[in-house]
C-alpha positions in Angstrom: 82.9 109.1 85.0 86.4 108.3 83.8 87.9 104.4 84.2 89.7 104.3 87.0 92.8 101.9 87.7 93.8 101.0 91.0 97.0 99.0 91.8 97.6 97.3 94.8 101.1 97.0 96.1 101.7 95.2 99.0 104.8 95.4 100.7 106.4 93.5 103.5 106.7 94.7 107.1 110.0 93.1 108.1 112.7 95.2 108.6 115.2 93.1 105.9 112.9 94.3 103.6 113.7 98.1 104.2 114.8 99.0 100.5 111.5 96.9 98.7 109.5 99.2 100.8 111.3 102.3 100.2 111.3 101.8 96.2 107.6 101.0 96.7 106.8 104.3 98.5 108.0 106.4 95.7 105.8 105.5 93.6 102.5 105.5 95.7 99.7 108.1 95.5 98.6 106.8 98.9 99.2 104.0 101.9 97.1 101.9 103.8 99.3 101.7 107.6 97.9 98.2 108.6 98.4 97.8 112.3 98.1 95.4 114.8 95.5 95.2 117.3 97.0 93.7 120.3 100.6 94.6 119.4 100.0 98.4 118.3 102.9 100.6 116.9 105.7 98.1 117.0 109.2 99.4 115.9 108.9 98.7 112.9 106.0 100.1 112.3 107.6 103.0 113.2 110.4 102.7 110.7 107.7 102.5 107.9 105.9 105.4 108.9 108.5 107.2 108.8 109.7 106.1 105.7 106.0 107.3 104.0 106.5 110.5 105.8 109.8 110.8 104.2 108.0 110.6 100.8 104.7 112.7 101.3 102.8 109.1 101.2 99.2 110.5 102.2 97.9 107.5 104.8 94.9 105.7 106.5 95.9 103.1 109.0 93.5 99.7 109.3 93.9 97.9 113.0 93.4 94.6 112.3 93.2 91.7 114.2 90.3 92.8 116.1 88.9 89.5 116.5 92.2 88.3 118.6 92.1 88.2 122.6 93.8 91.5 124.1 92.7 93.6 121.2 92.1 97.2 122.4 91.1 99.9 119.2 91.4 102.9 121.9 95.2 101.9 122.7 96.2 101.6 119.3 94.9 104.9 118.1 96.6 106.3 121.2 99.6 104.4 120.1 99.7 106.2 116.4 99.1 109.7 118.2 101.8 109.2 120.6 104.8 107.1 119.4 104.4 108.5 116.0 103.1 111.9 116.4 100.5 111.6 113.6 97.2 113.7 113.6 94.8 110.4 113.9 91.0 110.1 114.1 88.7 106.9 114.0 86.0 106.6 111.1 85.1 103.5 111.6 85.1 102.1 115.0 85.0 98.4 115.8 82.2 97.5 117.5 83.3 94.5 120.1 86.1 93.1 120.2 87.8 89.4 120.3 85.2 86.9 119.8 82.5 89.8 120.5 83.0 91.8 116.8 80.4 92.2 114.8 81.0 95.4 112.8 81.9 98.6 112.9 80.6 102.6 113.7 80.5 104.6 110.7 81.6 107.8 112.2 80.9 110.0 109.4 77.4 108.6 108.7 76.7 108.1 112.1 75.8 104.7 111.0 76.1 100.9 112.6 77.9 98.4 110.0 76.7 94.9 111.2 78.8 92.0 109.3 76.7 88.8 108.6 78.1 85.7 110.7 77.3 83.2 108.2 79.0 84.7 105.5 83.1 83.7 105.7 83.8 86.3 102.8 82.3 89.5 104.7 80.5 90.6 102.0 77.4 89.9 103.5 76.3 92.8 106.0 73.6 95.3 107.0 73.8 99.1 107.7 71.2 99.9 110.9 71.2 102.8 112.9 73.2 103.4 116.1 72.1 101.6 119.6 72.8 102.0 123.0 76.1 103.0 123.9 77.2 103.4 120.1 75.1 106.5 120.1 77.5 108.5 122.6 80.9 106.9 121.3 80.0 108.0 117.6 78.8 111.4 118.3 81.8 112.2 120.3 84.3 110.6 117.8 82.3 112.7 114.9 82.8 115.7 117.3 86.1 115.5 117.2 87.0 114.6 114.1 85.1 117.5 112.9 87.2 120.0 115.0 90.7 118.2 114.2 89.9 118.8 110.5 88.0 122.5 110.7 92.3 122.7 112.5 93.9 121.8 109.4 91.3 122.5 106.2 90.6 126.3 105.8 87.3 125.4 104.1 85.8 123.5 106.6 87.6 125.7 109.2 85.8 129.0 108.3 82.4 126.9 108.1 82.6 126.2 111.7 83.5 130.0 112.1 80.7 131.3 110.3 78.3 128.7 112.2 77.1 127.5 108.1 75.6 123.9 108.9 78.1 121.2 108.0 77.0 118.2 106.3 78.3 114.5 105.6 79.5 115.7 102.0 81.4 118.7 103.5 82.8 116.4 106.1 83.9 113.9 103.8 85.4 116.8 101.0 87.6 118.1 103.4 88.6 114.8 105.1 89.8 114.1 101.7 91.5 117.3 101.3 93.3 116.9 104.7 94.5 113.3 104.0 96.3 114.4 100.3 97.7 117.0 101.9 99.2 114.5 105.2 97.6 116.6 107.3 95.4 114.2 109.1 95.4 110.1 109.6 92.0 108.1 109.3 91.4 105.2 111.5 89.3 102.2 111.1 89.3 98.4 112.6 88.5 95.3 112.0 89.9 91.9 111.0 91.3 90.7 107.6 91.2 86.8 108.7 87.3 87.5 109.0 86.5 90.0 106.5 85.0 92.4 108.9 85.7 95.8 107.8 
């Protein structure tokens, strides 16, 4: 396996800073679309998005703020699908919200992430399987982000078709494929100020 450099560029939101984030954007290979989640899609979120679409930046948008009161992950993905027209699907689903998250739903894996409260840097966490009502929410979120990318990825697409089974490597190949192209949005949430997710 070859080195591989990654360099982080991170740009600032306000709208005074339009031309630092349009000179940043042409030289991207890809864009992290941080969000807010109590706020959503605000205008200028808009303006940014708009701005990577412009220059075929291939995205994956992070709701943050999870941990603050009114957050709502289900409005803000609605939010992304319907102010700014994007094709987007969660992969990692908060689980909780405000003072009740504690990790996330691997959607792919079908997985729980739990993050270890006693551990301020979020590095500390445990992978368990699903419980209770996680089951249902992940299998109908893998569901459907199988079918919105068998929609856009001719691969995975005649898969389906041909009934072959599908695993986690083929979901995640063609995910991949369908983000490079722009043809699809990840999701995930969490929250920066506490390292979850």
């Amino acid at each position: 396996q070859e080195d591989i450099r990654v360099n982080i560029i991170d740009t600032p939101g306000h709208v005074d800073f339009t031309a630092e984030v349009e000179r940043s954007l042409r030289v991207l290979d890809g864009a992290i679309f941080v969000l807010c989640g109590v706020a959503g899609v605000q205008p200028q979120s808009e303006t940014v998005f708009r701005q990577a679409e412009k220059y075929h930046v291939p995205r994956i948008a992070f709701v943050n703020k999870m941990d603050r009161t009114g957050a709502d992950f289900d409005r803000v993905v609605e939010d992304v699908r319907t102010k700014l027209g994007a094709n987007a699907w969660p992969i990692l689903i908060p689980i909780g919200a405000e003072d009740n998250l504690i990790g996330q739903i691997d959607v792919v894996n079908q997985k729980s992430i739990i993050y270890s409260d006693d551990d301020k840097f979020g590095s500390k966490y445990h992978v368990r399987d699903l419980q209770g009502a996680e089951i249902e929410k992940a299998k109908e979120a893998y569901d459907n982000l199988v079918a919105a990318i068998c929609d856009v990825d001719e691969e995975l697409g005649m898969m389906f078709l041909e009934e072959k089974t599908i695993t986690v490597r083929d979901v995640k190949e063609s995910l991949r494929r369908a983000v490079i192209a722009n043809k699809i949005i990840p999701m995930a949430g969490g929250s920066a100020f506490k390292n979850k997710g």
